[in-house]
C-alpha positions in Angstrom: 21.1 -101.7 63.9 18.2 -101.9 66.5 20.5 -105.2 68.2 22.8 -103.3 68.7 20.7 -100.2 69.7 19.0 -102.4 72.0 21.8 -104.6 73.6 21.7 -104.2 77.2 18.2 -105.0 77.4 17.3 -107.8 74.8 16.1 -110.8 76.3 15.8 -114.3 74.2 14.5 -115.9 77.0 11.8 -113.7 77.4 8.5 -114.8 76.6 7.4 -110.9 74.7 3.7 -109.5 75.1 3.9 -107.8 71.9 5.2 -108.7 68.1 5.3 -106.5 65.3 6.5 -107.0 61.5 8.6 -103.9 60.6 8.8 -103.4 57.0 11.2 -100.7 55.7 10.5 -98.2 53.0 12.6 -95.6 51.1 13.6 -92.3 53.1 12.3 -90.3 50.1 9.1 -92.2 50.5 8.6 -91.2 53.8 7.3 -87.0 54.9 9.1 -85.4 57.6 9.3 -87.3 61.0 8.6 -83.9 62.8 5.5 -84.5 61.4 2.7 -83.6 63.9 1.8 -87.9 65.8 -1.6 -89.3 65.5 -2.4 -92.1 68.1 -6.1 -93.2 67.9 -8.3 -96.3 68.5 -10.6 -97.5 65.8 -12.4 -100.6 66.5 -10.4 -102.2 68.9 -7.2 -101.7 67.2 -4.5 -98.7 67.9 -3.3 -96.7 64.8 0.0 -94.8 65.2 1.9 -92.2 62.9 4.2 -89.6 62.1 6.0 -88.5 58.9 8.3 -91.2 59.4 6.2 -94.5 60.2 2.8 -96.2 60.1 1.8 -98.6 62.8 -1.4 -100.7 64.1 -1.2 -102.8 67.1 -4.2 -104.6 68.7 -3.9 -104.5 72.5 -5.7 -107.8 73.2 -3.4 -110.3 70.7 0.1 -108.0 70.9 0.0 -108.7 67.0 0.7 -105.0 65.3 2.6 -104.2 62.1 5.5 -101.1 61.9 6.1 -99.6 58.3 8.8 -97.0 58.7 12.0 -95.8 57.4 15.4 -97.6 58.1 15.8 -95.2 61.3 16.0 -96.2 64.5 14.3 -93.2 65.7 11.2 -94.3 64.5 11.0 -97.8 66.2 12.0 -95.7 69.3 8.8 -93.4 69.3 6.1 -96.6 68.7 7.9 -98.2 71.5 7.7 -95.4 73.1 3.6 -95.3 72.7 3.0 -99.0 73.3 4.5 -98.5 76.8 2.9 -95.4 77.4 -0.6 -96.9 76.9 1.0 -100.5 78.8 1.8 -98.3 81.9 -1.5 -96.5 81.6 -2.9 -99.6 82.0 -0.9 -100.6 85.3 -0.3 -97.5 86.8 2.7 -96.6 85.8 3.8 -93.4 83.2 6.7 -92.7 81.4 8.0 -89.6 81.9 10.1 -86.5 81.0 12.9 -87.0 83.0 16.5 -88.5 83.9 16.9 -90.9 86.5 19.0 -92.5 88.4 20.4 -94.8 90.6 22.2 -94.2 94.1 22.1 -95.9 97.4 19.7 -98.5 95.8 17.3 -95.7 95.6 16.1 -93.9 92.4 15.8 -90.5 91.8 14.1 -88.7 89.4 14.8 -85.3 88.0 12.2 -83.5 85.6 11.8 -80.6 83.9 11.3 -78.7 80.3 14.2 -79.0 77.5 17.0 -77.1 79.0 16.2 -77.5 82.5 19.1 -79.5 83.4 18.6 -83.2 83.1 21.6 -83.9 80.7 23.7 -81.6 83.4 22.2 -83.8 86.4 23.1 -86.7 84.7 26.5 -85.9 83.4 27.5 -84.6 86.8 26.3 -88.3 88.1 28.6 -89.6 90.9 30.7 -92.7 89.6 28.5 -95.1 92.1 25.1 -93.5 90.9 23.7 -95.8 88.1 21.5 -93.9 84.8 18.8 -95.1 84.1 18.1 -92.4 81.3 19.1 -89.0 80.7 15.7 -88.2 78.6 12.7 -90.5 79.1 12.4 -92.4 83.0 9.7 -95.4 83.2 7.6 -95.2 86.2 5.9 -99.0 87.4 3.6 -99.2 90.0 4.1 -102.9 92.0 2.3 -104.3 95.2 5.7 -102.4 96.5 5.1 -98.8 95.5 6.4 -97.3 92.5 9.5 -98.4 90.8 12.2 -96.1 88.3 13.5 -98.7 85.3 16.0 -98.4 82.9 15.0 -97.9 79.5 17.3 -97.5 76.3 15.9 -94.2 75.2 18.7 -91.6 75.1 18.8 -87.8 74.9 21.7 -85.7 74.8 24.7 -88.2 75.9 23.2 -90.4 73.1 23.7 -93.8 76.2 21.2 -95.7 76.6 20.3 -96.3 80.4 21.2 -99.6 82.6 18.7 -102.4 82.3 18.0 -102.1 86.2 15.6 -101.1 88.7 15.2 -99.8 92.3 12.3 -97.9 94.4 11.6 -94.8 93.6 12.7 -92.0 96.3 11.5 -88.7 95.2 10.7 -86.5 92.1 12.8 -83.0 91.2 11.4 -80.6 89.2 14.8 -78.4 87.9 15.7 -75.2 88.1 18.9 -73.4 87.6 19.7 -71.1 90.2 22.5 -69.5 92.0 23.4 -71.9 94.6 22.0 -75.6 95.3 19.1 -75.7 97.3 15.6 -77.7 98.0 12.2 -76.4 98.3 8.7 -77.9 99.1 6.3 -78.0 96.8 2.3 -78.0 98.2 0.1 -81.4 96.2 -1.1 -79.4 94.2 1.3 -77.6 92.5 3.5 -81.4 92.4 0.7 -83.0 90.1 0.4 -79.9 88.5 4.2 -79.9 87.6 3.8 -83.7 87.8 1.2 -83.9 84.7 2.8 -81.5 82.4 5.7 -84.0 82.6 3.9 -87.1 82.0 4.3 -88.4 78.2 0.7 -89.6 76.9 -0.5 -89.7 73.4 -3.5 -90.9 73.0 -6.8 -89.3 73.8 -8.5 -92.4 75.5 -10.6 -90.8 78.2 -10.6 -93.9 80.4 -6.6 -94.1 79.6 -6.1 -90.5 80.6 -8.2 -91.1 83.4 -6.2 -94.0 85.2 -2.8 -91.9 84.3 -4.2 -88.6 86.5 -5.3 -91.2 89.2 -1.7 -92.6 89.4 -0.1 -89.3 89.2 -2.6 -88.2 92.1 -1.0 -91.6 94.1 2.2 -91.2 93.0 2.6 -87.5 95.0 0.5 -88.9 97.4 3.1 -91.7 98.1 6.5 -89.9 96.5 8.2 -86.6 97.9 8.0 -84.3 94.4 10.2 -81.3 95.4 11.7 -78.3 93.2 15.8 -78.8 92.9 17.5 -75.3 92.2 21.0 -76.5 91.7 24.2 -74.6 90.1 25.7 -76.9 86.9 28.5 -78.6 88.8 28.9 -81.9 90.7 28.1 -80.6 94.4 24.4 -80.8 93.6 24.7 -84.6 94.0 25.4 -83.6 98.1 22.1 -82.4 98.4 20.3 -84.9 96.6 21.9 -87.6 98.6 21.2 -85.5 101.7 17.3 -85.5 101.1 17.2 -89.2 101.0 18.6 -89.1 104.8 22.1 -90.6 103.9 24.9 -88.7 105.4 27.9 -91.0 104.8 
């Protein structure tokens, strides 16, 4: 199930930072998986649950251990944290967003649940490239920041492509009578920028080095406010604000 879950971005080859043993246990031996997460650090190892899984992982070997039940949904949300606190770590975030692809520039589009991302990212031009429709992974390189492709879907339920590009500029959604783009000042971008950002664990030194890079990601990134109608013009202006006109 997770092979083929995963498929587009499994890599043999790879040599993996992390390894954890998965063991599977009953459905009716697991709570609720709406159950309320606990991510913590107790003596330099990382606990993780939820109603439907139980997981340590120690940072400094990558060794960890996953009990869960068969769902992938479960393996989804620990990967899910491990990167978070891996990014953390680098400067990068993940993020509540969709992304995508277009020009060999990435663009992100963020905003609360109903906001619009599915709609941006169903009304995707055929030579725009998803990278997700629920969950965009922000690196930070020598470069400048990067948008990658990660397999976590929302709403279409399609995983995103196993690509990259630079990162162009950040849209906070907003439905709205006709398509149009608006300024926001610094503050009110890392303000809009941190409500966004998907952390869980309360590592003051962690937290710390995710509000730095969110400070130097508006610092470096346009974050504007996209008020767009749900239909397929929106993708004009979008392209527009990257300054490509053909």
């Amino acid at each position: 199930m997770l092979s083929a879950r995963y498929a587009g971005f499994l890599n043999p080859a790879a040599q993996p930072i992390s390894r954890f043993d998965v063991d599977l246990c009953e459905p009716g031996n697991a709570t609720a998986a709406d159950d309320d997460l606990v991510v913590r650090m107790d003596q330099g190892l990382w606990h993780f649950r939820r109603g439907d899984f139980v997981a340590t992982w120690d940072a400094e070997t990558g060794r960890g251990q996953v009990r869960q039940a068969p769902s992938p949904y479960a393996i989804d949300s620990v990967l899910r944290i491990i990167h978070s606190l891996l990014l953390a770590a680098s400067g990068g975030m993940l993020i509540h967003a969709a992304s995508a692809v277009r020009d060999r520039k990435a663009f992100l589009f963020s905003g609360i649940s109903g906001a619009g991302k599915t709609t941006i990212s169903r009304f995707a031009p055929p030579d725009a490239t998803l990278l997700t429709d629920e969950i965009s992974y922000v690196r930070q390189t020598q470069q400048g920041f990067v948008a990658c492709g990660t397999p976590f879907a929302g709403e279409l339920a399609t995983a995103g492509e196993n690509c990259a590009a630079p990162l162009q500029t950040v849209f906070f959604l907003e439905k709205g009578p006709e398509n149009r783009i608006e300024s926001l000042s610094s503050a009110d971008a890392l303000r809009s920028l941190m409500r966004n950002i998907l952390f869980f664990a309360h590592d003051p030194h962690l937290v710390d080095q995710v509000f730095r890079s969110a400070c130097k990601l508006v610092q470096e990134i346009p974050v504007q406010r996209l008020i767009f109608l749900p239909d397929s013009r929106v993708w004009e202006i979008i392209r527009r604000s990257a300054g490509v006109t053909a």
